[in-house]
N, CA, C and O atoms as CSV, one atom per row, in Angstrom:
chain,resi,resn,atom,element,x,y,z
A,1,UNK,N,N,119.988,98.787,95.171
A,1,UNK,CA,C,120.448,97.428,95.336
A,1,UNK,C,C,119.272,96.466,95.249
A,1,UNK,O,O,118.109,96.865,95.196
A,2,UNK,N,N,119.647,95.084,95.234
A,2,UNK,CA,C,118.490,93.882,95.113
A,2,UNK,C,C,118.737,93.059,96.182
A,2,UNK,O,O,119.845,92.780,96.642
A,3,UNK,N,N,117.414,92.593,96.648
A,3,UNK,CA,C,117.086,91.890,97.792
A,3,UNK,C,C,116.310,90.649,97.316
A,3,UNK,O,O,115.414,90.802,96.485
A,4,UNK,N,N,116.580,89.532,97.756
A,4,UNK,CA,C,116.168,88.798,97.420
A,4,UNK,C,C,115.402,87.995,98.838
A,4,UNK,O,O,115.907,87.790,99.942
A,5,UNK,N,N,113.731,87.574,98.239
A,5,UNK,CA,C,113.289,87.337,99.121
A,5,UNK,C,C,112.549,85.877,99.582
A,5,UNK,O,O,111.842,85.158,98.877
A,6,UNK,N,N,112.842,85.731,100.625
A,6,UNK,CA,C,112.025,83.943,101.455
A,6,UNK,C,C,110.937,84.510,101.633
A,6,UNK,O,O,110.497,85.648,101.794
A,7,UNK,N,N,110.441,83.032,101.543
A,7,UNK,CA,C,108.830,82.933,101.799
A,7,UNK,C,C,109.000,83.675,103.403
A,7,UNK,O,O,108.553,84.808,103.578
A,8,UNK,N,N,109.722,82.876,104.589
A,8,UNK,CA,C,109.628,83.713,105.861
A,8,UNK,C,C,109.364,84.823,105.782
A,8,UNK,O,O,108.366,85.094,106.450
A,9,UNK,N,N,109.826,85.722,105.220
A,9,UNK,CA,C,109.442,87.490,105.573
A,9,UNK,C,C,107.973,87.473,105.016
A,9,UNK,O,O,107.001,87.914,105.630
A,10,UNK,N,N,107.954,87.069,104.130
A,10,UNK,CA,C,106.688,87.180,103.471
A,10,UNK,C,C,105.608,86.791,104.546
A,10,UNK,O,O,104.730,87.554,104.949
A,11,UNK,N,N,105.774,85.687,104.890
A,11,UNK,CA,C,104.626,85.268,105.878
A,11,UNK,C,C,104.802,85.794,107.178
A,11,UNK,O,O,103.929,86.109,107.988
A,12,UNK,N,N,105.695,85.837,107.255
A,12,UNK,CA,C,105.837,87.026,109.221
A,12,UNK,C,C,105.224,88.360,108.633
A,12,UNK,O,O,104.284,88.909,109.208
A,13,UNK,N,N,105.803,88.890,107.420
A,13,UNK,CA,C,104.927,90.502,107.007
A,13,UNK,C,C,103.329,90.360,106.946
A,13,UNK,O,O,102.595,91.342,107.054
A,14,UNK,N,N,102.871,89.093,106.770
A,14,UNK,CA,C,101.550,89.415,106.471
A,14,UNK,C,C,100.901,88.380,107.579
A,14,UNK,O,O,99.673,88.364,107.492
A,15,UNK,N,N,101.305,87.720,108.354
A,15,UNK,CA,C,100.433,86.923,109.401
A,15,UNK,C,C,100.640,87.848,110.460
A,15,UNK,O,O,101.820,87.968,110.789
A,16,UNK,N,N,99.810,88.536,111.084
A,16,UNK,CA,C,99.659,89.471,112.209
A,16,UNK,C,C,100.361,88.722,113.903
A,16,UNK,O,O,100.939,89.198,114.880
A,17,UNK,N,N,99.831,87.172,113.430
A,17,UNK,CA,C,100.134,86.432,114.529
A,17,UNK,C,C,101.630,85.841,114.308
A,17,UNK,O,O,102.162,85.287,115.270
A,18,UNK,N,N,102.056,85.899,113.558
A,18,UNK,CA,C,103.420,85.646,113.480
A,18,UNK,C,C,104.409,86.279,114.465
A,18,UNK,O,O,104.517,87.468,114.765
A,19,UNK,N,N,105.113,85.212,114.906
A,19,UNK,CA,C,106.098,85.807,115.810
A,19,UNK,C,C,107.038,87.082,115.939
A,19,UNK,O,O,107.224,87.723,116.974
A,20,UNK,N,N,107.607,87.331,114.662
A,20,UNK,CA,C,108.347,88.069,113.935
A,20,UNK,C,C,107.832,89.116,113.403
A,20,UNK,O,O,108.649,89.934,112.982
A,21,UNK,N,N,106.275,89.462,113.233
A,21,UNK,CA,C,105.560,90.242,112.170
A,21,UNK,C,C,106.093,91.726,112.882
A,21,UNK,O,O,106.325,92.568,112.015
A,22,UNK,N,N,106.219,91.980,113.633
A,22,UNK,CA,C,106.005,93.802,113.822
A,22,UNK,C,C,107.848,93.795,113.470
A,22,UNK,O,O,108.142,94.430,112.457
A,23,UNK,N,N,108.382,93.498,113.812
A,23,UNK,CA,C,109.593,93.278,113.679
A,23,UNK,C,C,110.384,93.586,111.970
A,23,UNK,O,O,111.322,94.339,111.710
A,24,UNK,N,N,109.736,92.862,111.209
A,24,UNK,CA,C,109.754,92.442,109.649
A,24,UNK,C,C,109.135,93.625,109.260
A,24,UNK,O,O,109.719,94.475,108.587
A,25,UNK,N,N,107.627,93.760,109.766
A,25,UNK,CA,C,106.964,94.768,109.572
A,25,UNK,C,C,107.929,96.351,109.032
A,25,UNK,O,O,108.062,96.849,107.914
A,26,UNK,N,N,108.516,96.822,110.539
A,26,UNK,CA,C,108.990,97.714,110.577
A,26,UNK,C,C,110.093,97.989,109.796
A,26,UNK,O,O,110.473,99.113,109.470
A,27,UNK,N,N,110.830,96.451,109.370
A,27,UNK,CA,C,112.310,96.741,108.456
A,27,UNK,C,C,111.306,96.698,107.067
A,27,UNK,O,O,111.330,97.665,106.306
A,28,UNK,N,N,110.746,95.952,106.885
A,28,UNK,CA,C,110.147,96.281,105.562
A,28,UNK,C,C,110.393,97.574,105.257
A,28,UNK,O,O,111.202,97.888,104.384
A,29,UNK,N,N,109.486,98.716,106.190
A,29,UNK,CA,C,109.051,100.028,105.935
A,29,UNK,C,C,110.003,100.544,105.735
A,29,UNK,O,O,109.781,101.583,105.114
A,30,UNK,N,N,111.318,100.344,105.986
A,30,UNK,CA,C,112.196,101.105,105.512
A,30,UNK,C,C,113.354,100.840,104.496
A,30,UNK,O,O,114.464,101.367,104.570
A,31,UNK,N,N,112.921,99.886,103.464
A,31,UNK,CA,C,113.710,98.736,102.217
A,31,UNK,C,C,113.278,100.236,101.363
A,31,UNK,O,O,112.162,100.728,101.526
A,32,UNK,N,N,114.087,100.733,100.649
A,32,UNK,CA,C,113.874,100.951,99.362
A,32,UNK,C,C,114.564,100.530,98.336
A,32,UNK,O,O,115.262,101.302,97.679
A,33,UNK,N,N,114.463,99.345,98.090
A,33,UNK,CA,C,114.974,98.648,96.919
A,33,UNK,C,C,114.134,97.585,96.561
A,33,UNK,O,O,113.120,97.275,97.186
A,34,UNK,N,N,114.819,96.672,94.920
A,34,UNK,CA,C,113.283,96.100,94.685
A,34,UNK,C,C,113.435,94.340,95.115
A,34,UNK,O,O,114.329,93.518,94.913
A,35,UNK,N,N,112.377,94.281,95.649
A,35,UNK,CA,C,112.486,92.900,96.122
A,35,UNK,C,C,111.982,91.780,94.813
A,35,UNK,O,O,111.016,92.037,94.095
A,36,UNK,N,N,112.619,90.827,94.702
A,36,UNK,CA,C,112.816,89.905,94.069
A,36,UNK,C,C,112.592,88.305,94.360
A,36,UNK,O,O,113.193,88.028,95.398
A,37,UNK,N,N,112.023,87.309,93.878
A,37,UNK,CA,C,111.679,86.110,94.630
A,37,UNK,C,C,111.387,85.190,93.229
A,37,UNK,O,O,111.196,85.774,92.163
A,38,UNK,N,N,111.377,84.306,93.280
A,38,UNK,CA,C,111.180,83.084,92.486
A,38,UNK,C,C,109.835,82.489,92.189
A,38,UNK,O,O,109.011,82.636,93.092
A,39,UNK,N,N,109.464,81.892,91.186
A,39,UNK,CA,C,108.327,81.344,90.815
A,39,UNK,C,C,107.818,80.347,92.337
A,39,UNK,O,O,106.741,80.357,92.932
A,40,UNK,N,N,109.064,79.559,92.607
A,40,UNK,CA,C,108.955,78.525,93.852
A,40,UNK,C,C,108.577,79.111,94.879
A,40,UNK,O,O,107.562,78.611,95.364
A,41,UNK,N,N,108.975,79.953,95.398
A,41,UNK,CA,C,109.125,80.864,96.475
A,41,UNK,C,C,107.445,81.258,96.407
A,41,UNK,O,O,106.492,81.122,97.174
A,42,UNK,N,N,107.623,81.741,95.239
A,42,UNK,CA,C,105.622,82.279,95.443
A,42,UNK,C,C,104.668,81.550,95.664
A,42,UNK,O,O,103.690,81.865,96.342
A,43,UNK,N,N,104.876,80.353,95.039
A,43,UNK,CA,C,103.775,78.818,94.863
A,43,UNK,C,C,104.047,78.905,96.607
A,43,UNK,O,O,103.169,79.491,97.240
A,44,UNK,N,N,104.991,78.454,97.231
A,44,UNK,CA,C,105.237,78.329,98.788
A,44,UNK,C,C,104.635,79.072,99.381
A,44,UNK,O,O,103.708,78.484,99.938
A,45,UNK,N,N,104.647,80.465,99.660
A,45,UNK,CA,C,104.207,81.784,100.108
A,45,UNK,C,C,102.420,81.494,100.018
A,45,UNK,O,O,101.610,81.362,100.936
A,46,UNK,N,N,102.222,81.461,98.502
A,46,UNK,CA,C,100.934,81.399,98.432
A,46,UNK,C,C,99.930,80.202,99.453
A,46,UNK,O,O,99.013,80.534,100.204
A,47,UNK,N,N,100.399,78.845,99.217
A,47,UNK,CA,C,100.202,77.587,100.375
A,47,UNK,C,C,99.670,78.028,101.728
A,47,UNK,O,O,98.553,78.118,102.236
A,48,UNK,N,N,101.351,78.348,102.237
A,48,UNK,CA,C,101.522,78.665,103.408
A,48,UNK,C,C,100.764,79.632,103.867
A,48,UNK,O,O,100.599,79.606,105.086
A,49,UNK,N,N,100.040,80.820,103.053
A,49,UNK,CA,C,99.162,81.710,103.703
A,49,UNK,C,C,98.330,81.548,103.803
A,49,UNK,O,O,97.618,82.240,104.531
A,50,UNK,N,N,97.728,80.112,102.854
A,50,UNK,CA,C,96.244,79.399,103.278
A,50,UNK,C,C,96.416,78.882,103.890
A,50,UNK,O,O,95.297,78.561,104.292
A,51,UNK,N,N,97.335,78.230,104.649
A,51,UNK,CA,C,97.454,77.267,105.929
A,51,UNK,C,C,97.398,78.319,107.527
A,51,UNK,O,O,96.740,78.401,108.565
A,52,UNK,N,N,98.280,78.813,107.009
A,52,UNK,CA,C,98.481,79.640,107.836
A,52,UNK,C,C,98.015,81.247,108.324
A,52,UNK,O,O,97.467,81.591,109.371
A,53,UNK,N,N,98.389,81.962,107.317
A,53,UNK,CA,C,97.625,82.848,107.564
A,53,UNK,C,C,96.280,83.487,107.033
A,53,UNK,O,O,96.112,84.705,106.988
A,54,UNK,N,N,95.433,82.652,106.674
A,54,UNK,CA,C,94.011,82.673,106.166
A,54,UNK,C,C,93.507,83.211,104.930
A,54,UNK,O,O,94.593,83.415,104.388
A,55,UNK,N,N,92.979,83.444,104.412
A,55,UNK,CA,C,92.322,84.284,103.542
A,55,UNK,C,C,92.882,85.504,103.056
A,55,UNK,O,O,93.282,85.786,101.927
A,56,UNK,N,N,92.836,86.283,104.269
A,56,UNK,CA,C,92.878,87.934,103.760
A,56,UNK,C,C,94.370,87.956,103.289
A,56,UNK,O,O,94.735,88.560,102.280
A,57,UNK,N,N,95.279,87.175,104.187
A,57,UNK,CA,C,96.525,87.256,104.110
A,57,UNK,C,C,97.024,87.058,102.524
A,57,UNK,O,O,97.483,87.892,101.745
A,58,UNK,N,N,96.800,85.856,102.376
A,58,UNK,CA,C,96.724,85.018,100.987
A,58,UNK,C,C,96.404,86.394,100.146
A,58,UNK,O,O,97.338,86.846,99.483
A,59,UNK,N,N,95.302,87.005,100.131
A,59,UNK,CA,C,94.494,87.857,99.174
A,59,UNK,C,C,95.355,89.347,99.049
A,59,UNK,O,O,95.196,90.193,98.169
A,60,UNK,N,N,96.246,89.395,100.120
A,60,UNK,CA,C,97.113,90.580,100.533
A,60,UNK,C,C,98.296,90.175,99.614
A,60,UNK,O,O,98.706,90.794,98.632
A,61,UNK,N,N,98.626,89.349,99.980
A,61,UNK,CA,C,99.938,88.578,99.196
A,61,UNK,C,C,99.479,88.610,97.360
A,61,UNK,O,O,100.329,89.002,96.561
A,62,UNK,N,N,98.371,88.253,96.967
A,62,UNK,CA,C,98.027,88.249,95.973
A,62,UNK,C,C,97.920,89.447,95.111
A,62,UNK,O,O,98.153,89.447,93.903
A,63,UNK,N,N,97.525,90.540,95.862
A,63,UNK,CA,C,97.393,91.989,95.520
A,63,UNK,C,C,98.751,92.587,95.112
A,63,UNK,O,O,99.024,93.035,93.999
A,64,UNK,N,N,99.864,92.501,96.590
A,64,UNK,CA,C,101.217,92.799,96.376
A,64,UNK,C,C,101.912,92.119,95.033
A,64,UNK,O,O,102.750,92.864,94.525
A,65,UNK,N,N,101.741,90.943,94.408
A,65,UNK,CA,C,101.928,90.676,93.578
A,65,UNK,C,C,101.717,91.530,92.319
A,65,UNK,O,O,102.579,92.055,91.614
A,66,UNK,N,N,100.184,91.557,92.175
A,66,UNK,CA,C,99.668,92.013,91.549
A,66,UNK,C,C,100.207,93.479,91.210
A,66,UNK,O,O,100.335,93.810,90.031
A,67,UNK,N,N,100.442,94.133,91.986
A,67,UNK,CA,C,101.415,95.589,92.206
A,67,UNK,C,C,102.231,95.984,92.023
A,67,UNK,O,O,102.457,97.184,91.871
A,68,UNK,N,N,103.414,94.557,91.942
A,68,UNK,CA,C,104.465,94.481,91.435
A,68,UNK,C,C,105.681,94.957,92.783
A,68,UNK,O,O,106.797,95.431,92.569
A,69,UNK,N,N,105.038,94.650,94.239
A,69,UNK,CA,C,105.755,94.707,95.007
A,69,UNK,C,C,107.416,93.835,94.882
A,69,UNK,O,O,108.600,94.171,94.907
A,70,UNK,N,N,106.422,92.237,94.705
A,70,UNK,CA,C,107.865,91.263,94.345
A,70,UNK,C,C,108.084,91.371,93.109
A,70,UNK,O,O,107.079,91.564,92.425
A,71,UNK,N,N,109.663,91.277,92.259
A,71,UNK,CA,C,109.565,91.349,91.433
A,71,UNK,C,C,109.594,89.635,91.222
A,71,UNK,O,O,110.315,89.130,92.083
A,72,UNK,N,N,109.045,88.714,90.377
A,72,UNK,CA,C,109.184,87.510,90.348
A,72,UNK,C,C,110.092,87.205,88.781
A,72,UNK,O,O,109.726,87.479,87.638
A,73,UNK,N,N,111.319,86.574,89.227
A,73,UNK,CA,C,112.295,86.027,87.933
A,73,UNK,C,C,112.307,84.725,88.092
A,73,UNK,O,O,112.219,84.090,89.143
A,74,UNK,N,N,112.460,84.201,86.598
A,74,UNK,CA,C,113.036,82.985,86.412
A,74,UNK,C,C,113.910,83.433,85.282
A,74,UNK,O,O,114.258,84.602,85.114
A,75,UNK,N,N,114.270,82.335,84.454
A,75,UNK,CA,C,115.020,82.404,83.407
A,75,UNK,C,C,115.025,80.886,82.873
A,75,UNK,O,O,114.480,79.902,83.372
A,76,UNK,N,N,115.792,80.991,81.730
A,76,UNK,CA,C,115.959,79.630,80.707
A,76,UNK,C,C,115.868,78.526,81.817
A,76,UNK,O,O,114.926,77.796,82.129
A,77,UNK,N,N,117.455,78.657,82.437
A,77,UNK,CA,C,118.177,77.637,82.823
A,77,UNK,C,C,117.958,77.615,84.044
A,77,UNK,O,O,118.714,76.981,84.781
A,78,UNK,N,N,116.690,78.420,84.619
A,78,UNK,CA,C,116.702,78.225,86.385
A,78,UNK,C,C,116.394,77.312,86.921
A,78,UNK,O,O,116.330,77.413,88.146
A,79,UNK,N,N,116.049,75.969,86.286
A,79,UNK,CA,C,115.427,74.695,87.051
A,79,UNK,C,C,117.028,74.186,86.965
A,79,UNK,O,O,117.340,73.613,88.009
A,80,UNK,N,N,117.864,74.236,86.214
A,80,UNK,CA,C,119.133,73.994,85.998
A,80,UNK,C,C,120.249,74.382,86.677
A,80,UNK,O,O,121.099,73.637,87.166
A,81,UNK,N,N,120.216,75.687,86.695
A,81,UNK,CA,C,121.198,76.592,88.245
A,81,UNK,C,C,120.098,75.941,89.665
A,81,UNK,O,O,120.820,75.790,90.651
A,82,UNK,N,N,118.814,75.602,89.932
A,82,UNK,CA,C,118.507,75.472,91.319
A,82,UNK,C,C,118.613,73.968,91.302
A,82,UNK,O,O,118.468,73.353,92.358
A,83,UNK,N,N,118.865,73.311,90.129
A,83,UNK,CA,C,119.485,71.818,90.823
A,83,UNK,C,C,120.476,71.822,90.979
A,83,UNK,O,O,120.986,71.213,91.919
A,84,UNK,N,N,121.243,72.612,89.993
A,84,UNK,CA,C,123.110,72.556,90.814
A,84,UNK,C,C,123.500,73.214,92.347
A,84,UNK,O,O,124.507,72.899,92.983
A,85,UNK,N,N,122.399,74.266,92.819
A,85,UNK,CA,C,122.597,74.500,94.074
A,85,UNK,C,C,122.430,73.691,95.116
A,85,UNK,O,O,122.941,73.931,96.210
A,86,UNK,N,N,121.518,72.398,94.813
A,86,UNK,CA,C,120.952,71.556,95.614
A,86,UNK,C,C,122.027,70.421,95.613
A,86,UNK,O,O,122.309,69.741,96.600
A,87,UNK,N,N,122.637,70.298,94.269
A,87,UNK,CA,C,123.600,69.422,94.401
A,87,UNK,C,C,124.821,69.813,95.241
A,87,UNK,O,O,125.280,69.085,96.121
A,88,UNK,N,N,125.353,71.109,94.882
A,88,UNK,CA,C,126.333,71.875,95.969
A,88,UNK,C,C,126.074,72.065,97.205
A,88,UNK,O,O,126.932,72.599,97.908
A,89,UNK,N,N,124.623,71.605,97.836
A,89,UNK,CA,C,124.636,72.516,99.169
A,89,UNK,C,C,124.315,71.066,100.015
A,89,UNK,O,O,124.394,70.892,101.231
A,90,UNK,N,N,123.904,70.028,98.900
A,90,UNK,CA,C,123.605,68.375,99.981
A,90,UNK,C,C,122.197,68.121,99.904
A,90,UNK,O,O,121.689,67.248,99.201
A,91,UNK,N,N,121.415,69.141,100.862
A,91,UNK,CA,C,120.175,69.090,101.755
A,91,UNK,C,C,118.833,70.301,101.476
A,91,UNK,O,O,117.665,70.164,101.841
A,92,UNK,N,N,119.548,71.718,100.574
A,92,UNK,CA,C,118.920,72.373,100.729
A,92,UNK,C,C,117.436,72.293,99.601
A,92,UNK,O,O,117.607,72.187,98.387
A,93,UNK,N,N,116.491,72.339,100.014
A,93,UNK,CA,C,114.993,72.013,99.314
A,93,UNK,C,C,115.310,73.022,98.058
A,93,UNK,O,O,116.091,73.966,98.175
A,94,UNK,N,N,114.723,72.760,97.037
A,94,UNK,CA,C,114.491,73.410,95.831
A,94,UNK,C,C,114.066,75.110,96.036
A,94,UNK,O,O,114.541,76.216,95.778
A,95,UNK,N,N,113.056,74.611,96.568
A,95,UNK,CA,C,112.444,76.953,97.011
A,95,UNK,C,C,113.984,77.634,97.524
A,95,UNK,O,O,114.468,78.504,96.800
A,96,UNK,N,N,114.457,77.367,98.323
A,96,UNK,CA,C,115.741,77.719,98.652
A,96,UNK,C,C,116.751,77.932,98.016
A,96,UNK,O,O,117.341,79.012,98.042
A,97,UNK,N,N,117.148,76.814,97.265
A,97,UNK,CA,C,117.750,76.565,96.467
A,97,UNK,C,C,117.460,77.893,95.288
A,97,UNK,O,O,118.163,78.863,95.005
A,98,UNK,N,N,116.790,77.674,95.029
A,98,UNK,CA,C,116.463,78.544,93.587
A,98,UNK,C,C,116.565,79.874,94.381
A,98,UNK,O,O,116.700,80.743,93.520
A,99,UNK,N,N,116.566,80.394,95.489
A,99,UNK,CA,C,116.768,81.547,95.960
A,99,UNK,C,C,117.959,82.133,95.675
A,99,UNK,O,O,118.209,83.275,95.289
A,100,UNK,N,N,118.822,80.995,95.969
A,100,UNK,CA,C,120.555,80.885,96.251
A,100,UNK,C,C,120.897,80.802,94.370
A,100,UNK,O,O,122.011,81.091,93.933
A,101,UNK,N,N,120.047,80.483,93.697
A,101,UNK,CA,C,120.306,80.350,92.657
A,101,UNK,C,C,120.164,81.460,91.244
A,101,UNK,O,O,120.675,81.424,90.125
A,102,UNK,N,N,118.671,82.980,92.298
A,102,UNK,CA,C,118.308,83.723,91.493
A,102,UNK,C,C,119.535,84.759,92.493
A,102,UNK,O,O,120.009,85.626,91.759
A,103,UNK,N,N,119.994,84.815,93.663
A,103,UNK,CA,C,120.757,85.793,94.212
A,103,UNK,C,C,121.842,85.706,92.932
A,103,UNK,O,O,122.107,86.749,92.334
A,104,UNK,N,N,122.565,84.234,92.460
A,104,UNK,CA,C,123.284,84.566,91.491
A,104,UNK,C,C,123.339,84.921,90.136
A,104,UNK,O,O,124.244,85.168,89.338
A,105,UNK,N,N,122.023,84.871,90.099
A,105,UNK,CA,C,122.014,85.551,88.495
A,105,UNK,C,C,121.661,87.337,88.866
A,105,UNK,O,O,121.558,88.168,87.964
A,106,UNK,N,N,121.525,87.650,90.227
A,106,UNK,CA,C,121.215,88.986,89.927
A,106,UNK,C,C,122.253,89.690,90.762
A,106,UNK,O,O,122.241,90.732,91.417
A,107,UNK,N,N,123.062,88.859,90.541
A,107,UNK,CA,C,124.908,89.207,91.890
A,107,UNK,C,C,124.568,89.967,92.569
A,107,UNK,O,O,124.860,91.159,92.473
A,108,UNK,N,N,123.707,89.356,93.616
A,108,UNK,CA,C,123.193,90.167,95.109
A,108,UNK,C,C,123.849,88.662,96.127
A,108,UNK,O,O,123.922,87.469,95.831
A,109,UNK,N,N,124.218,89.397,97.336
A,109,UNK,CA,C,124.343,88.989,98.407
A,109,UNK,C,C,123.371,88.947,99.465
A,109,UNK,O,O,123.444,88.397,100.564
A,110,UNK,N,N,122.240,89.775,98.828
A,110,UNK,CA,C,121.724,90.214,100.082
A,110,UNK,C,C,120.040,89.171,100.021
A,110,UNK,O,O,119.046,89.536,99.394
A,111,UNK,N,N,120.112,88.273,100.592
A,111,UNK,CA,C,118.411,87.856,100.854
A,111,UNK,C,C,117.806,88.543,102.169
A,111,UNK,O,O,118.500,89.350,102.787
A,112,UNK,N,N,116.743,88.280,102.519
A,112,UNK,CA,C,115.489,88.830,103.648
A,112,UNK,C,C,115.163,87.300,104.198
A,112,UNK,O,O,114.894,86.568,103.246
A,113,UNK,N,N,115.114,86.628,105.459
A,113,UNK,CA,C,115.164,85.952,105.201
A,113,UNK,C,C,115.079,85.590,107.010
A,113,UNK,O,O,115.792,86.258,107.758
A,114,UNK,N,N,114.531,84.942,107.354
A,114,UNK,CA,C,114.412,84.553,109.236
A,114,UNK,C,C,114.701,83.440,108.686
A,114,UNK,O,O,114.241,82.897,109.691
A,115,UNK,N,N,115.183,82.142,107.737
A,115,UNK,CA,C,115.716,81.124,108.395
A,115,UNK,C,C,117.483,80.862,108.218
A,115,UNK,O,O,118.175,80.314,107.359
A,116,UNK,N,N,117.742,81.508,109.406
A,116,UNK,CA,C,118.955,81.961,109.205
A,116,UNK,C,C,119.900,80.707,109.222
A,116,UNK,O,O,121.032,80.721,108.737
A,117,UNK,N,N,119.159,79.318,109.997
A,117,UNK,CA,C,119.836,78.043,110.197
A,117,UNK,C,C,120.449,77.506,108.735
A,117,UNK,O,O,121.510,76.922,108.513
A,118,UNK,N,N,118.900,78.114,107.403
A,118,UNK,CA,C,119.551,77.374,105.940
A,118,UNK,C,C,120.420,78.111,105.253
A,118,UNK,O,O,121.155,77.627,104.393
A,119,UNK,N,N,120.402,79.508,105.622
A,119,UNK,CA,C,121.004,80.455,104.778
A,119,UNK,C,C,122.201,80.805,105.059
A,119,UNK,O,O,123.083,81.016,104.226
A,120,UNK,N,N,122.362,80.930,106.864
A,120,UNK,CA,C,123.904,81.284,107.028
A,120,UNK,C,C,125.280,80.764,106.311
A,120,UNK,O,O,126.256,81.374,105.872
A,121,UNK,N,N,124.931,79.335,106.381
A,121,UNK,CA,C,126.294,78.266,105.875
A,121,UNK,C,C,126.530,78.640,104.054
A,121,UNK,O,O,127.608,78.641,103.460
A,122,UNK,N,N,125.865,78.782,103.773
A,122,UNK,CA,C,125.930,79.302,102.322
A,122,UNK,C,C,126.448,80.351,101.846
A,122,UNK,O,O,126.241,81.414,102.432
A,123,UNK,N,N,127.169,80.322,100.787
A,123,UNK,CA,C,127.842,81.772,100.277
A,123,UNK,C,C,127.418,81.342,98.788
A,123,UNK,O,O,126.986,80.349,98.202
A,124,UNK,N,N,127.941,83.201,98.406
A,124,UNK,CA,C,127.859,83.452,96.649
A,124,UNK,C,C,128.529,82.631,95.946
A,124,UNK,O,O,129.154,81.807,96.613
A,125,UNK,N,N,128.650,82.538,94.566
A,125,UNK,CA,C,129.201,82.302,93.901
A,125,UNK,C,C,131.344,82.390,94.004
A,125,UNK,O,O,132.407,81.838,93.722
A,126,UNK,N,N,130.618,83.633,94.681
A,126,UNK,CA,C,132.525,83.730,94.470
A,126,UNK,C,C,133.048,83.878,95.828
A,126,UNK,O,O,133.939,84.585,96.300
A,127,UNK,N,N,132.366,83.141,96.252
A,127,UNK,CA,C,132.674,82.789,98.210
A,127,UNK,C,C,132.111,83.520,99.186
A,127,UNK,O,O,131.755,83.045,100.264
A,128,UNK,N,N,132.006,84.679,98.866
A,128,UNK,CA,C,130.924,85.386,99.969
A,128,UNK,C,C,130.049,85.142,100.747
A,128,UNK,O,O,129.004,84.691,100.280
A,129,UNK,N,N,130.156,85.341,102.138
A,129,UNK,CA,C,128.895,84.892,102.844
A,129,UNK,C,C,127.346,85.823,102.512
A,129,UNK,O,O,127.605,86.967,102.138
A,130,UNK,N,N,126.190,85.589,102.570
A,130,UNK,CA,C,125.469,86.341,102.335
A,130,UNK,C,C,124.761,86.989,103.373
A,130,UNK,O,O,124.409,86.409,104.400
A,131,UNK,N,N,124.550,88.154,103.130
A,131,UNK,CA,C,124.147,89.243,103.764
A,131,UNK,C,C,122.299,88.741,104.320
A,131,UNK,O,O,121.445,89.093,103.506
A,132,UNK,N,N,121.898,88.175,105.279
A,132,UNK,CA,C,120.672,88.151,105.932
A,132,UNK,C,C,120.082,88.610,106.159
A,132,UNK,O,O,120.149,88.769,107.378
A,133,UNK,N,N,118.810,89.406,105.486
A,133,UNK,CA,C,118.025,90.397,106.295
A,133,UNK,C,C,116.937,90.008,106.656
A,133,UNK,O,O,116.297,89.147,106.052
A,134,UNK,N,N,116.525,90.646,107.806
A,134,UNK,CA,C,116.729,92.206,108.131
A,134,UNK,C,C,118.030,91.680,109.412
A,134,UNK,O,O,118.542,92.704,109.863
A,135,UNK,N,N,118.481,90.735,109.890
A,135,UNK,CA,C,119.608,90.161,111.080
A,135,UNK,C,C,120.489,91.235,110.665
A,135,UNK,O,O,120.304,92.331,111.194
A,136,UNK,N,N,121.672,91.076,109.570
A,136,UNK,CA,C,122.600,91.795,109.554
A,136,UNK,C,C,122.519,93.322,108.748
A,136,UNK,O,O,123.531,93.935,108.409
A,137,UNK,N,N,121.364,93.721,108.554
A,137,UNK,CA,C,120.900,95.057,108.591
A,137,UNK,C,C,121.683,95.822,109.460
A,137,UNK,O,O,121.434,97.016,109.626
């Protein structure tokens, strides 16, 4: 199956001081499927680990890339599907958006994802609520 992934896990998996990290940590270790994330999502991730979680983190994140941990998609029309999500959802920021926007091109339900406040209210394409992980794991 495909998982689609927020910057949150990303930065709770790799900031030690993160609230969430052993937590994320541990569901990580047991995903075998391939994780997936957006051009946006990475630019974010990447930021946020220089703000936040320093150097090594950033350089960790950079490696996993490099490895082909995330798989990173776009497509033609993805600036196009993540403005129509933004238009459908009111409020939700573009990185998000395009999350909600690559779950539907790869008909997954399932994101990774601690901000459960933006993600819960949202469903698939064909009404489905989506599956939150690691929460409804």
């Amino acid at each position: 199956m495909t998982i689609v992934v927020d910057a949150s896990i990303v930065l709770a998996l790799l900031d030690r001081r993160a609230a969430d990290h052993v937590a994320v940590r541990d569901w990580v270790a047991t995903v075998d499927e391939d994780l997936f994330t957006s051009p946006l999502a990475v630019a974010e991730i990447d930021h946020l680990l220089a703000v936040r979680g320093g150097p090594d983190a950033q350089r960790a994140f950079r490696d996993d890339l490099d490895a082909g941990v995330y798989t990173v998609r776009w497509w033609a029309d993805g600036m196009i599907d993540t403005i129509g999500v933004v238009r459908a959802t009111g409020d939700l920021g573009l990185t998000d958006a395009s999350l909600v926007a690559l779950a539907a091109r790869l008909r997954t339900a399932r994101i990774a994802t601690l901000d459960h406040h933006r993600f819960r209210p949202l469903s698939t394409p064909d009404g489905r609520p989506f599956t939150l992980l690691p929460a409804d794991a």
